[in-house]
N, C-alpha and C positions, 0 to 999 in steps of 0.2 A: 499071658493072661489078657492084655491089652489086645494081639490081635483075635480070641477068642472073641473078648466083645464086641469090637469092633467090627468081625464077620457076623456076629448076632444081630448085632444094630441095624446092619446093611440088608441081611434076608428080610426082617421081620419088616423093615421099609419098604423093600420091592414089594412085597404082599399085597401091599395098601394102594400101590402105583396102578394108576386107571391110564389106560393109552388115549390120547387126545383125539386123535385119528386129524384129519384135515377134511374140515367142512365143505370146503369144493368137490373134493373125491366121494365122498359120505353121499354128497348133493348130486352127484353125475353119476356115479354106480347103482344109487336107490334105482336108478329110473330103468337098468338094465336087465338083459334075462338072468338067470340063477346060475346059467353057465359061466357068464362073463363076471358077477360076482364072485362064483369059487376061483377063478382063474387069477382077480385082483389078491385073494388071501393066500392062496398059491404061491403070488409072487412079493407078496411082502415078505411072506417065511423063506426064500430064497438069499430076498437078500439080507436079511438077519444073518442068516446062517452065514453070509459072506463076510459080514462086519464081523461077527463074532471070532470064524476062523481067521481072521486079519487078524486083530484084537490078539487073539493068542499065541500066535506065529510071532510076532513082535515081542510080546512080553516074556516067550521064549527064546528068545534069540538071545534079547536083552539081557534075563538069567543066566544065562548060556556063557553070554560073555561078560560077564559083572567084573 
């Protein structure tokens, strides 16, 4: 039951979470064309995706060998 709520708590927080971005980047990309914009959110979702699969890989492994 604990960690039902627990995972509750945690989604219904994410939901609320606004991304900061960083103001230099925000401040140098406004200025560029719309190609070099999609290419910058292109590459943030890249490396999400690689933190993430890390993140997983690990906590599997970890499991793995508890």
């Amino acid at each position: 039951m604990k960690k039902l709520f627990f995972l509750t708590v945690l989604l219904l927080a994410a939901s609320h979470a606004r991304a900061q971005g960083c103001s230099q980047c925000r401040d140098s990309v406004a200025q560029t064309p719309a190609a070099v914009r999609a290419a910058y959110r292109q590459a943030i979702g890249m490396m999400a995706g690689g933190a993430v699969a890390l993140f997983t890989g690990v906590f599997l492994v970890a499991r793995r060998f508890r």
